[in-house]
N, C-alpha and C positions, 0 to 999 in steps of 0.2 A: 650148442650141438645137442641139448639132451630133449629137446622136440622135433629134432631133425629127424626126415623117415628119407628112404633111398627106394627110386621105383625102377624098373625096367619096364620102357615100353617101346622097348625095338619090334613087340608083333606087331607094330600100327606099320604099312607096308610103304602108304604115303610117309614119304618126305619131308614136305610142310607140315602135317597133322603133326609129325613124331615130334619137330624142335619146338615147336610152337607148345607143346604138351611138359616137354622137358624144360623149356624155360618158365614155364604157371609153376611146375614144382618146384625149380630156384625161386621163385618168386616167395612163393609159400616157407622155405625153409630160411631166407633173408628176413623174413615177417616174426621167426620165432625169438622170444628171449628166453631164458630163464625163469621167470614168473610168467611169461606170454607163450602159449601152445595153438598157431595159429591151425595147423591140422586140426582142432577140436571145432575150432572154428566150421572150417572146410565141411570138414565129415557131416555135420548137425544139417548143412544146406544152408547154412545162413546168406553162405559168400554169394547166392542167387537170387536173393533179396537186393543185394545190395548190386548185385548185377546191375538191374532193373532200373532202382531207384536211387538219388541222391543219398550221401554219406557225408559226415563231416568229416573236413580236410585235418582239423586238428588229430583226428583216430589215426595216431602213427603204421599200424599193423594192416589197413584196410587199404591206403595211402599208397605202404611199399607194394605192397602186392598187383594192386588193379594197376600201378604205375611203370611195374616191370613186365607184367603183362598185356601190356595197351603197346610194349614197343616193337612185341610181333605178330600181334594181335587185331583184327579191323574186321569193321561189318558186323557179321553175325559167325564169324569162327569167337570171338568173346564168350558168346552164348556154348559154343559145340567145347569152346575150352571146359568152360566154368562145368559143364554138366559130367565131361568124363574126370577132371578134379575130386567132385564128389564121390563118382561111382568108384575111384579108387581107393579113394580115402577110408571108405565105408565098407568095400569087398576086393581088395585088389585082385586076390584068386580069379573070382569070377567075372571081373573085367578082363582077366588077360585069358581065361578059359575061352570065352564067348570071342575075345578076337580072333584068336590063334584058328578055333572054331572058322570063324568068318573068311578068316586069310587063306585057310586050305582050301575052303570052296569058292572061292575068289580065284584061286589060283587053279582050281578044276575048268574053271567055267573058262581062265583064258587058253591053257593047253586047247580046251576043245574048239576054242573059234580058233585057235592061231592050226590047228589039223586041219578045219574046216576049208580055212583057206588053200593050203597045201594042195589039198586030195581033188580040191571043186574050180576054187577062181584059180590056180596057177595052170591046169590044165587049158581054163578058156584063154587066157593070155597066148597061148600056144594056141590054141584055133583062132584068134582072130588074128597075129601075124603072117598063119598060112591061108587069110582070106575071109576068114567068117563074118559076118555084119555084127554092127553092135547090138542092134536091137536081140542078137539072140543070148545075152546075158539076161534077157526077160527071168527065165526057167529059174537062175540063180539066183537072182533077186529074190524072187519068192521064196526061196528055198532058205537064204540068212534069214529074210523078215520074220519066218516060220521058226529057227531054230534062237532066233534071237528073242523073240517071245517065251521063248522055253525056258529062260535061262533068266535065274535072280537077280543079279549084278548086271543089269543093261548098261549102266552109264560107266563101265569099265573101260581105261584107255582104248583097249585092244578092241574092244567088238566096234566103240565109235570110232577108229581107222579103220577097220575093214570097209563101214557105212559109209564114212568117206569117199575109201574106192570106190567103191561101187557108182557114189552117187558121180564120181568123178568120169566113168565110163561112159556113164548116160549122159553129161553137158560138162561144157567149162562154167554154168552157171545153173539157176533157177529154173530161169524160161526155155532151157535145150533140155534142163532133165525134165520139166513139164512135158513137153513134145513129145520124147521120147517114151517116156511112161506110160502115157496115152497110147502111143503106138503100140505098146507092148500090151498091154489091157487090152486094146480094141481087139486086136489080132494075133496075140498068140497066147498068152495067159493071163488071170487073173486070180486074185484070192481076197479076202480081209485085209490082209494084211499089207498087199501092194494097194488096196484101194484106201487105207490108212495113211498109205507113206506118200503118195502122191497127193490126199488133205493136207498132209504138214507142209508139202513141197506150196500147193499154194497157199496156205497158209502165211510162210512167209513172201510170197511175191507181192501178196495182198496189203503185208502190212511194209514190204519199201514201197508202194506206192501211197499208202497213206503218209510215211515219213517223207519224202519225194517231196508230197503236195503241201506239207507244211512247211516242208524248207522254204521251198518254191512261195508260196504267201509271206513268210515274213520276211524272204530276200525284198520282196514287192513292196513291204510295208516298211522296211528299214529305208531303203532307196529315194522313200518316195519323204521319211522324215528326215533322213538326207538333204533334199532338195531344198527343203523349207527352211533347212539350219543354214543351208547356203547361203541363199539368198536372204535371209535375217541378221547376216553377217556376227551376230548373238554369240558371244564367248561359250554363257551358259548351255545355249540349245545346242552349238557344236559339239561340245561335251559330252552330253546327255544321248546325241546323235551317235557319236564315235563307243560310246561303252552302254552297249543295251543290255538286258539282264543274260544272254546266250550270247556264244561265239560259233564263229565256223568262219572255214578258211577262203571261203566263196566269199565272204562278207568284206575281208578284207584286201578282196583285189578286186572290188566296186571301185571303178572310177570317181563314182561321190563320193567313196569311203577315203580316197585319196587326195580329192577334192579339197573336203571338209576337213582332214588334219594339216593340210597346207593352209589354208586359210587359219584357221587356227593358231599356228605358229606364227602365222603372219602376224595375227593378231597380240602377241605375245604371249603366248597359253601353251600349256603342253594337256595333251587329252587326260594324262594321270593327276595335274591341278589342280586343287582345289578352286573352283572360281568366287570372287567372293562379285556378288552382285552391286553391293556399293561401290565398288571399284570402275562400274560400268556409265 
C-alpha cells in the first residue's frame, strides 16, 4: 500500500472511458511493491514506450499491468488509456480541472440542441400531421447543419440523434434522402452546409456500391473455384474451396458451397480437417 495513489475520475461523463480508466489504476496499484513504485514508472511516460513496443515478459510490474489493462482495453482506447494514466500521474488537478471544464461545455452544447429541437423540429411534427409535405423540413435542415457547425462537441450523442432524425424524415435510406435533398436545394433552399451534407449522403451511396461490387466479384470467383473443387472431387481443393481468407453469409448458402461440403463428407473429410495429401 505505501505506492498506492487513489484517483477520482467520475468527471470523465462516458461510461466506458470512466471503468476502463479506473481499472489501468488497479492495474497500476496491483503493479506496486514495497521496493517497486510503479506510479514513478507511469508519471516519467515510460509506460508509453512500452505501449508501442515489445517488453520482456520476465518484467513482473510491466506484465501485471498491460495484462490487467488489455482485459478492457482494445484497439486504440490502449493508447487514449495509457495517455490520460500519465497526464494524472504527473498533474491530476489539471486533468480533472480541464475535464470538469470540458463536461460543462459538453453539457451546454447538449441542453442547447436538446432546446433546439423542442422550440424548431417538435413544432414541424405538428405541421406535417396536420398536412405539411416533407420536403418542407428543407428550412430546418439548414438551420441544425448551421447551428451544428457552431458547436465544439459535434460528435455528441444528442446532436448525432437529432441528424438522425432528421435524415430519418428525408428517406428510410440513402438513395430517398438523396432525392429528397436534391429537391430541397433545387427548389426551396440551399446553404454550405446542406450542399456538404448531401456530399456525405453520397459519399456513402458511392462507397456500398463499391462494396456491393466487390462482394458481387468474389461471390463470382468463390462459385466459380467452387465448381473446379467439385468436379476435382480433391479432398484438399474442397477444403481450400469451403474456407477462403473472408466470410459472409451469402457465401454460405451457395448451392456449390453446399454442394462441396457434401461431397466432402462424402469423401471422408470435414471442411475444419486437416487433410494430409499422402493420404490421397
Amino acid at each position: 500500500m505505501q505506492h498506492h495513489r487513489n484517483y477520482d475520475v467520475s468527471c470523465l461523463p462516458n461510461y466506458s472511458q470512466r471503468k476502463a480508466l479506473e481499472n489501468a489504476i488497479d492495474a497500476i496499484n496491483m503493479a506496486c511493491l514495497p521496493n517497486r513504485n510503479a506510479w514513478a514508472y507511469v508519471q516519467c511516460g515510460d509506460i508509453r514506450n512500452d505501449c508501442n513496443y515489445a517488453f520482456d515478459t520476465a518484467d513482473t510490474m510491466k506484465h501485471t499491468i498491460f495484462s490487467h489493462i488489455l482485459q478492457t482495453c482494445h484497439g486504440n482506447t490502449i493508447f487514449w488509456v495509457i495517455d490520460h494514466l500519465v497526464l494524472i500521474a504527473s498533474d491530476y488537478d489539471g486533468w480533472r480541472r480541464r475535464h470538469e471544464e470540458t463536461t460543462s461545455e459538453e453539457e451546454g452544447e447538449i441542453r442547447c440542441i436538446n432546446q433546439w429541437r423542442y422550440d424548431i423540429l417538435m413544432p414541424y411534427y405538428a405541421s406535417v400531421s396536420g398536412g405539411a409535405c416533407r420536403s418542407s423540413v428543407g428550412p430546418i435542415l439548414r438551420e441544425f447543419l448551421l447551428l451544428k457547425s457552431s458547436l465544439r462537441y459535434q460528435g455528441l450523442s444528442s446532436i448525432c440523434s437529432v441528424e438522425e432524425e432528421l435524415k430519418n424524415i428525408l428517406g428510410s435510406n440513402h438513395k430517398e434522402q438523396l432525392e429528397q435533398l436534391n429537391d430541397i436545394i433545387t427548389n426551396i433552399c440551399t446553404s454550405p452546409e446542406l450542399l456538404s451534407f448531401r456530399d456525405s449522403i453520397e459519399r456513402k451511396i458511392g462507397k456500398k456500391h463499391e462494396m456491393d461490387e466487390l462482394h458481387s466479384r468474389r461471390i463470382a470467383e468463390q462459385v466459380r473455384i467452387l465448381r473446379y473443387a467439385i468436379e476435382s472431387r480433391n479432398p484438399v481443393a474442397l477444403k481450400d474451396a469451403l474456407n477462403p481468407e473472408w466470410s459472409s453469409l451469402s457465401l454460405y448458402e451457395l448451392k456449390e458451397y453446399r454442394e462441396a461440403y457434401e461431397l466432402l463428407e462424402e469423401l471422408g473429410f470435414s471442411s475444419c480437417d486437416h487433410v494430409d495429401e499422402k493420404r490421397l
